[in-house]
BAFI-3210 file (N, C-alpha, C; in Angstrom, 3 decimals, decimal comma, padded with zeros to 6 digits):
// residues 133
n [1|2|3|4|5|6|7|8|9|10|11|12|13|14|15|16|17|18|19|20|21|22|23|24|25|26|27|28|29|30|31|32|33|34|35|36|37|38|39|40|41|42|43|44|45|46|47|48|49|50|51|52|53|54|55|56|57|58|59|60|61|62|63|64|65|66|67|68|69|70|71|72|73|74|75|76|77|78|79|80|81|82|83|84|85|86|87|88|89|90|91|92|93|94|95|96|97|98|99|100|101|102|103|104|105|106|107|108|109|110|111|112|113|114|115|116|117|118|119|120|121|122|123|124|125|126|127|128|129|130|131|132|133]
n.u [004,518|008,065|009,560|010,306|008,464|008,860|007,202|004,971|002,450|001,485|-000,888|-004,068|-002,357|-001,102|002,319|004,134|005,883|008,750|007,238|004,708|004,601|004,766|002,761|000,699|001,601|000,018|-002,357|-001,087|-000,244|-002,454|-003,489|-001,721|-002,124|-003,684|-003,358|-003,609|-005,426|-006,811|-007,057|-008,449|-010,916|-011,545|-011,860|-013,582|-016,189|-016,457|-016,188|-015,769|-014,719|-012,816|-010,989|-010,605|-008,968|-006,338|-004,089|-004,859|-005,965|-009,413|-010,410|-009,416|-010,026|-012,541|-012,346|-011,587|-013,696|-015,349|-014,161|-013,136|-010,608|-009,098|-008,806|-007,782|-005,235|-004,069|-003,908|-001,667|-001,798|-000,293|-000,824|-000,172|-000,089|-002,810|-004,131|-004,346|-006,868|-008,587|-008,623|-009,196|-012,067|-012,322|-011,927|-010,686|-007,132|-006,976|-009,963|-010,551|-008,126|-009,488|-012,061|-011,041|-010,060|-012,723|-013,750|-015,804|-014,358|-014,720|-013,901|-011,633|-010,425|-010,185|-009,251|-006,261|-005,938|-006,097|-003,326|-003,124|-003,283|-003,893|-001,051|-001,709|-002,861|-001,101|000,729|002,887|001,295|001,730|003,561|004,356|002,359|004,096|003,288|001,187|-000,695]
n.v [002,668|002,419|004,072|007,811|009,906|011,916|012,432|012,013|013,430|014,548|015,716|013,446|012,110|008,789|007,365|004,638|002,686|000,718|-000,377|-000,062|-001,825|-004,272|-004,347|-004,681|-006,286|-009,479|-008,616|-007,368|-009,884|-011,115|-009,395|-009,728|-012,256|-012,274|-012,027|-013,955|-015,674|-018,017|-017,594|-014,697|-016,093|-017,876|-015,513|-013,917|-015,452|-016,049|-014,238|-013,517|-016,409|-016,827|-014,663|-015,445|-017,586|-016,017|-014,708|-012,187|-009,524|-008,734|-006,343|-005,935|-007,382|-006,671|-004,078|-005,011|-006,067|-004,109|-001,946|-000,363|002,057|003,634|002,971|000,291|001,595|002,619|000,145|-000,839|-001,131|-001,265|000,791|000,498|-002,722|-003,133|-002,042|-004,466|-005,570|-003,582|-003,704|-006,207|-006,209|-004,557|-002,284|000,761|002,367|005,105|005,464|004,100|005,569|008,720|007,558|007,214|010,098|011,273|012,066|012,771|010,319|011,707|014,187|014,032|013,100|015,814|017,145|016,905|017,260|019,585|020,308|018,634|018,151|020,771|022,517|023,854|023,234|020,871|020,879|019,989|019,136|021,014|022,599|025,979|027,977|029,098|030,628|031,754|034,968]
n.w [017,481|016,648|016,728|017,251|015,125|012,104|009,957|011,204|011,574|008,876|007,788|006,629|005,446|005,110|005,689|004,462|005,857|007,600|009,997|009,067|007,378|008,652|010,149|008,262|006,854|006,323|005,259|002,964|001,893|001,315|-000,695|-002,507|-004,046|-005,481|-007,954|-009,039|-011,163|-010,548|-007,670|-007,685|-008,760|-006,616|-004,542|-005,165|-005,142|-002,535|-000,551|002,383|003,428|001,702|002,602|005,383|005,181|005,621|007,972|008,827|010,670|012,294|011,779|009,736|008,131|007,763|006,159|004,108|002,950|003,123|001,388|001,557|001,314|002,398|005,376|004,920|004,370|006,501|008,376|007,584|005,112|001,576|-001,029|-003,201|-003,578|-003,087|-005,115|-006,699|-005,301|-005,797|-008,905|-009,394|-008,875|-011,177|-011,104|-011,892|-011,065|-011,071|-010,868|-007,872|-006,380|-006,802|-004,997|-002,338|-001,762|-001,715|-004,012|-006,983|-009,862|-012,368|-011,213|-009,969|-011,797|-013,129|-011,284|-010,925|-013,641|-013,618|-012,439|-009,755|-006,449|-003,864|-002,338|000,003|003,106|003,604|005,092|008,033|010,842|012,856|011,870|010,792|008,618|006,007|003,734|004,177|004,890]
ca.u [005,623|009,427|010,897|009,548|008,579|008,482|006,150|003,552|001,684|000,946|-002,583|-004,341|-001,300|-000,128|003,421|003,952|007,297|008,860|006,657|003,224|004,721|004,599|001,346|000,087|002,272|-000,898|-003,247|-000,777|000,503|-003,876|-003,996|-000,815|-002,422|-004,825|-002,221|-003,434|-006,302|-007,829|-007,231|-009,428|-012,060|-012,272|-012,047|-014,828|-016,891|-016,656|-015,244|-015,507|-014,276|-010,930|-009,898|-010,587|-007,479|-005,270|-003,579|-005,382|-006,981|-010,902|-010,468|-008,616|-010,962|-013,391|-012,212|-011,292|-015,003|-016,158|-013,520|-012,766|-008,960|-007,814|-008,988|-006,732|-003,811|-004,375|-003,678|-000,824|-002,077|000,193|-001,868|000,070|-000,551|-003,937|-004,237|-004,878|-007,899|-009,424|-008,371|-010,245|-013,324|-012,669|-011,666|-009,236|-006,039|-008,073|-011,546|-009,805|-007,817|-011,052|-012,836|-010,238|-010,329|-014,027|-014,091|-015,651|-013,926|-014,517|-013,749|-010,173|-009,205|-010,067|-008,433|-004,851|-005,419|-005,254|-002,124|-003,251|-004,038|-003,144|-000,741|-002,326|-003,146|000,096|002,040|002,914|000,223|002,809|004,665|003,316|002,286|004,904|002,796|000,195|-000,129]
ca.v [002,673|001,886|005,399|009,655|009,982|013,323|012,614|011,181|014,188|015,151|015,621|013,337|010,846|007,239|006,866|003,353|002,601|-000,550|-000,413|-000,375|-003,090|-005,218|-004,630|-004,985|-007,897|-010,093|-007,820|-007,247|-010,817|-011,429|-008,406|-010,193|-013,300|-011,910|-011,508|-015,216|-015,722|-019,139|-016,649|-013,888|-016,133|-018,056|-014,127|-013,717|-016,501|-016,350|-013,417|-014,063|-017,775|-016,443|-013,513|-016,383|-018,364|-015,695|-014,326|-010,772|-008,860|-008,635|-004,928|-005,421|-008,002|-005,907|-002,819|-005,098|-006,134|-002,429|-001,868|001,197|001,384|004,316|002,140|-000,603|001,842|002,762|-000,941|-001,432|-001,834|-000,580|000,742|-000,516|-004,105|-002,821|-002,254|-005,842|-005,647|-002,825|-004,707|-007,924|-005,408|-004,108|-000,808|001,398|003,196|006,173|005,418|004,077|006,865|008,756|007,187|007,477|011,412|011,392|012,293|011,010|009,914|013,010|015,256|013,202|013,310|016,926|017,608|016,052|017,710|021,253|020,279|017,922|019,088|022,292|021,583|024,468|022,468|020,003|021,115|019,233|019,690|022,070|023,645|027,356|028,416|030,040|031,511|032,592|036,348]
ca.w [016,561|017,281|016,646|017,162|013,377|012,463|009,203|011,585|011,588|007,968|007,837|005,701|005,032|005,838|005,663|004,429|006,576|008,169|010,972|008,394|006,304|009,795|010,802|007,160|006,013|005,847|004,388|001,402|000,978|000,505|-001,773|-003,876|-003,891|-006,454|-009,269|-009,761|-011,718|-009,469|-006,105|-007,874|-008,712|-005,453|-003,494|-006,013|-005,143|-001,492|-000,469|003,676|002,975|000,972|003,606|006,792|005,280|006,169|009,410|009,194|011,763|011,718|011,265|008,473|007,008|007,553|006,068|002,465|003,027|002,717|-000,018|002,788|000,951|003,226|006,453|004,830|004,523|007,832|009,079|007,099|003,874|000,746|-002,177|-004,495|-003,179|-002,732|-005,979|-006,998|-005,160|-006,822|-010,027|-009,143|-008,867|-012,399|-011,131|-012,359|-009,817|-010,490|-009,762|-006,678|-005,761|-005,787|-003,650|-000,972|-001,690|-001,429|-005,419|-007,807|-010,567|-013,090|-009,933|-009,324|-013,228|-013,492|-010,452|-011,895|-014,842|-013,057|-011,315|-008,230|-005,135|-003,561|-001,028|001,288|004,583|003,695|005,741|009,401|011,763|014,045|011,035|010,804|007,114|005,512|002,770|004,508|005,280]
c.u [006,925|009,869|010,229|009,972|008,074|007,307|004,788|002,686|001,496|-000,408|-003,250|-003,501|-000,928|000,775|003,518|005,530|007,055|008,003|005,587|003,458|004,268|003,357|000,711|000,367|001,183|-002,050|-002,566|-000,036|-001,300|-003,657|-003,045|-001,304|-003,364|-004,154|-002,480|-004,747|-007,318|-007,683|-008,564|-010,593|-012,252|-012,293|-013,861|-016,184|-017,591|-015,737|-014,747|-014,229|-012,927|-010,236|-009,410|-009,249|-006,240|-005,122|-003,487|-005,892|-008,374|-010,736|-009,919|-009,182|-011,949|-013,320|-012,164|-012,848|-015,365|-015,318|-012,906|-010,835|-008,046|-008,320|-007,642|-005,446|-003,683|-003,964|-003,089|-000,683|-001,153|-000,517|-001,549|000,112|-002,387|-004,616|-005,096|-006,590|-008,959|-009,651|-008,989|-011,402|-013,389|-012,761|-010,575|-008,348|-007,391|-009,510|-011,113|-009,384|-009,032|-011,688|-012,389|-009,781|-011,479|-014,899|-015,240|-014,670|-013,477|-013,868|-011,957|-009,647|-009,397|-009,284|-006,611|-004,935|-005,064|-004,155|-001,953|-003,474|-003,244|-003,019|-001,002|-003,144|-002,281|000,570|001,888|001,770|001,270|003,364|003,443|003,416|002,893|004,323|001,641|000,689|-000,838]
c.v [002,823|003,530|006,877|009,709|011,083|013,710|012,209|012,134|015,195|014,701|014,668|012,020|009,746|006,849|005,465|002,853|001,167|-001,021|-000,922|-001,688|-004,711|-005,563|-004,984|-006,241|-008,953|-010,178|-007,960|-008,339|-010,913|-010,883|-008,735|-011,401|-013,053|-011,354|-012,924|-015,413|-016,800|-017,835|-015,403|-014,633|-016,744|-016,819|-013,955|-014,500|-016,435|-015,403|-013,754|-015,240|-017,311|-015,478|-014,763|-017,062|-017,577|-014,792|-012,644|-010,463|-008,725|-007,495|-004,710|-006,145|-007,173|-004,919|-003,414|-005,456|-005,013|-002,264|-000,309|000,813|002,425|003,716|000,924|000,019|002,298|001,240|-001,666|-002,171|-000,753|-000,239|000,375|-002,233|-004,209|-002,860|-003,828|-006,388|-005,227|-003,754|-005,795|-007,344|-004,659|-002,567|-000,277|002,049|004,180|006,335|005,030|005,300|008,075|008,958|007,507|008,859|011,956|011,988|011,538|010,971|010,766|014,099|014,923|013,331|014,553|017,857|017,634|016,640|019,119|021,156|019,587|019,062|020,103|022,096|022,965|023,165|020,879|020,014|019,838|020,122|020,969|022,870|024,842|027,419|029,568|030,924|032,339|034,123|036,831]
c.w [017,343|017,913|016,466|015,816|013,037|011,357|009,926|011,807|010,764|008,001|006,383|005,001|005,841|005,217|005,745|005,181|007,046|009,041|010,253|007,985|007,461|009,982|009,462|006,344|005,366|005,177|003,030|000,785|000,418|-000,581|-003,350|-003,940|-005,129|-007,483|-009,912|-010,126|-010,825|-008,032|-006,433|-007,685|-007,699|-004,578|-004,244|-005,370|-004,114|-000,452|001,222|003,653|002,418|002,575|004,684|006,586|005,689|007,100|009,819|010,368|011,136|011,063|010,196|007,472|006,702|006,363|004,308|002,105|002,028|001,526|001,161|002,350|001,730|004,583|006,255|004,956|005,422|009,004|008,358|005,599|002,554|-000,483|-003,031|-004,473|-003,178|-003,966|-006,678|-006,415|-005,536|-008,122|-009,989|-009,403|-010,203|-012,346|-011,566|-010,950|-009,772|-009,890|-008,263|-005,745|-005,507|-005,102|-002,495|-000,912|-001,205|-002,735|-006,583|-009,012|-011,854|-012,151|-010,079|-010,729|-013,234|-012,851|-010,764|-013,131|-014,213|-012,244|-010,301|-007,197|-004,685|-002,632|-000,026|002,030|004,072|004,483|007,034|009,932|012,809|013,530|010,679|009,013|006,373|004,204|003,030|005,135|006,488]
res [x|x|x|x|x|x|x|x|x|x|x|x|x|x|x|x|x|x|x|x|x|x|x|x|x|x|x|x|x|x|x|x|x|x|x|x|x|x|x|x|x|x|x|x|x|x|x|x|x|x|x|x|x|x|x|x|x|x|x|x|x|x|x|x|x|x|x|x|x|x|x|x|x|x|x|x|x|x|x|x|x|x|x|x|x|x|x|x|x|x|x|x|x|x|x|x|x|x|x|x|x|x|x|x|x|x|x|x|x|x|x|x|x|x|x|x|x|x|x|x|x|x|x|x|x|x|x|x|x|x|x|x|x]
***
């Protein structure tokens, strides 16, 4: 990356920044490509065969392969572009989101209903825990 980024070491998070959008650019024009009803069903059809037309990395074909969606945001993939892929699969955000918690699905809404997650171990990897005693 271009520039000392001082979010780059929240635990747990991928900062979607100018830099991601670069390396991901081709991942999330695929993943908008599927806002069109003929693109779903040929991804559908032939899923290999659809990714090969565009100017991804294996690792990143791979990873839409597996459906692995924090691997994709990991190599520049935006989830809300990402989205559309779930969506082709007839998933919801949340079952999504989820998965990429390691939830399942009752776990991840019940969680959100008590408030979301408890930002104990948020912090920066270096920042000391101001609430702890």
């Amino acid at each position: 990356m271009a520039l000392n980024k001082p979010y780059s070491d929240i635990p747990g998070t991928t900062i979607f920044d100018a830099d991601m959008a670069r390396i991901g650019f081709h991942l999330n024009q695929f993943a908008m490509s599927l806002m069109k009803a003929q693109n779903r069903e040929r991804f559908k059809a032939d899923e290999r065969a659809y990714l090969d037309e565009w100017s991804m990395t294996e690792e990143q074909k791979q990873a839409v392969l597996d459906r692995d969606y924090n691997r994709m945001m990991s190599l520049g993939g935006n989830v809300y572009f990402l989205a559309k892929i779930f969506s082709t699969d007839g998933l919801s955000f949340q079952f999504a989101a989820a998965t990429m918690t390691g939830m399942t699905q009752p776990e991840y809404a019940q969680m959100m209903l008590d408030g979301g997650r408890s930002p104990e171990g948020n912090l920066y990897k270096n920042e000391p825990n101001k609430g702890a005693s």
